[in-house]
C-alpha positions in Angstrom: 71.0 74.1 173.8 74.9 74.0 174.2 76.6 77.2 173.2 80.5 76.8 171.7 82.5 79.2 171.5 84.4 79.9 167.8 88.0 80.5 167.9 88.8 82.4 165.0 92.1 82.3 163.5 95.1 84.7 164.3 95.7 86.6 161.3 99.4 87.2 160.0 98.3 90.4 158.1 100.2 93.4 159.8 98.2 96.8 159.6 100.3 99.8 159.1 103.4 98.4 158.1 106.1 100.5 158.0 108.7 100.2 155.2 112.1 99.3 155.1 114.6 102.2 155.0 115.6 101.8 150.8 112.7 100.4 149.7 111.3 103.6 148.0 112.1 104.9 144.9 114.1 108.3 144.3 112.2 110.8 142.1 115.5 109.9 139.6 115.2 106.2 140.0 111.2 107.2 138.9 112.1 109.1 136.4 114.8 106.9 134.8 112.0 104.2 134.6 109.4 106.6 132.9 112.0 106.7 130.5 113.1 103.2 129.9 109.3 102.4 129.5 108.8 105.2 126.8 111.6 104.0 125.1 110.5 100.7 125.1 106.8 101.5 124.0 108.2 103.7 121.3 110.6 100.8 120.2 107.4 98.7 120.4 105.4 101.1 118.6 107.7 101.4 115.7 108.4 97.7 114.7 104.4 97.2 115.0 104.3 100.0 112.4 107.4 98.8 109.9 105.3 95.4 110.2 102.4 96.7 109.2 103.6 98.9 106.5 105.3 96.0 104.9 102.2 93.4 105.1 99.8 96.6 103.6 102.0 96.8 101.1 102.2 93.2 100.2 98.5 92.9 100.5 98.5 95.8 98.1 100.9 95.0 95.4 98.1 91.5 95.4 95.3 93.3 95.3 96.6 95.5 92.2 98.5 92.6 90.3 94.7 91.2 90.5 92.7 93.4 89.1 95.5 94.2 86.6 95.4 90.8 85.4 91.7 90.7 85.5 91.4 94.0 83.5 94.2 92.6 81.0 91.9 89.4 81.1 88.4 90.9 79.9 90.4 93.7 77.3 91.9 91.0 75.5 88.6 88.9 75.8 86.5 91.8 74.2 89.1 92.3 71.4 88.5 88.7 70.6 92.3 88.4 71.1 91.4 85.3 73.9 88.3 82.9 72.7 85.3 83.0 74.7 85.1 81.7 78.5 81.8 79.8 79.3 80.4 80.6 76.2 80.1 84.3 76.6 81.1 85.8 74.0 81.8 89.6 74.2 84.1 90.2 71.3 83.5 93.4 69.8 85.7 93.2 66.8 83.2 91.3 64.3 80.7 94.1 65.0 83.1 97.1 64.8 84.4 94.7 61.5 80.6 94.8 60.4 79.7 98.7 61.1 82.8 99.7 59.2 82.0 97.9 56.4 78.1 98.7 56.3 78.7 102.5 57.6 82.2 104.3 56.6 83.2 102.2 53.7 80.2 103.7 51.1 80.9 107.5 52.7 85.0 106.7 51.3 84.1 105.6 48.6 82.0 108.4 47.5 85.3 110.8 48.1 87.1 111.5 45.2 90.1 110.1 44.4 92.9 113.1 43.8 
């Protein structure tokens, strides 16, 4: 059995690397970019919020102008005002019509007449 020997390869990676004089940060240089990035996220943070306001609010005004409309929709459906849809009629007016006639008429007529 022949044994070879492995040459592994010379790594460029230096250990312990010592930095170039002016490569660090100051503690105002740090603190000047603290600053810009708060800036920014706060600049950030407020158009997300003007964005969101406004597309609530559109989603909102839809939302109400719907069931406005659909509330409009069935009040003038049960007042008979807008005929029937699918055959379901809930008009209410022919029985209040009907009640008035059969139940308060005779009680004003028995009043007397001054």
């Amino acid at each position: 059995m022949k044994v070879t020997k492995v040459k592994f390869p010379l790594s460029d990676i230096k250990f312990h690397e010592i930095p170039v004089l002016g490569s660090f940060y100051t503690k105002n240089e740090v603190d000047a970019l603290i600053s810009a990035a708060l800036a920014e996220a706060r600049r950030i943070d407020e158009e997300s919020m003007r964005k969101h306001n406004r597309d609530a609010t559109i989603i909102s005004m839809i939302l109400g102008f719907t069931a406005l409309a659909l509330f409009v929709d069935g009040l003038l459906r049960l007042l008979g005002i807008i005929p029937p849809f699918a055959d379901i009629d809930i008009s209410i007016v022919d029985r209040i019509v009907e009640k008035v006639e059969t139940d308060v008429l005779p009680h004003l007529q028995k009043i007397p007449r001054i």
